[in-house]
C-alpha positions, 0 to 999 in steps of 0.5 A: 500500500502507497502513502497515499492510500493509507493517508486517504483511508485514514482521513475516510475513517476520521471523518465516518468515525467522527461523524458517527461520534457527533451526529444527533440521532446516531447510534453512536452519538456521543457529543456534538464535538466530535464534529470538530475533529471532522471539520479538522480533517477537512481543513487538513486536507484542503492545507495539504491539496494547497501547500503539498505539505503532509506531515503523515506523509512524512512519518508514513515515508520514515517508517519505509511506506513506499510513495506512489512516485517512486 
């Protein structure tokens, strides 16, 4: 698996978790907050598309993840 689709499968999880987390009406509905982490992972998403910087990336690259350009 490339870093890219692991950072992509991770940011997917944040977001479904934590809307499941801070929906109203959700089985797992905890707190309205968890909505923040969402709009996070948004942000952080947006930034990186911009900047081209990723600090997953960064630490996915260390830990020898190979990257889908070589």
């Amino acid at each position: 698996m490339t870093t890219e689709r692991v950072i992509r499968s991770f940011a997917g999880a944040v977001v479904l978790i934590s809307l499941a987390l801070g929906a109203p009406g959700s089985p797992l509905h905890a707190s309205p907050h968890w909505l923040w982490l969402t709009a996070f992972a948004g942000a952080n998403l947006f930034q990186s598309g911009l900047t081209r910087f990723c600090l997953p990336e960064t630490v996915l690259k260390r830990f020898g993840v190979r990257s889908c350009g070589g």
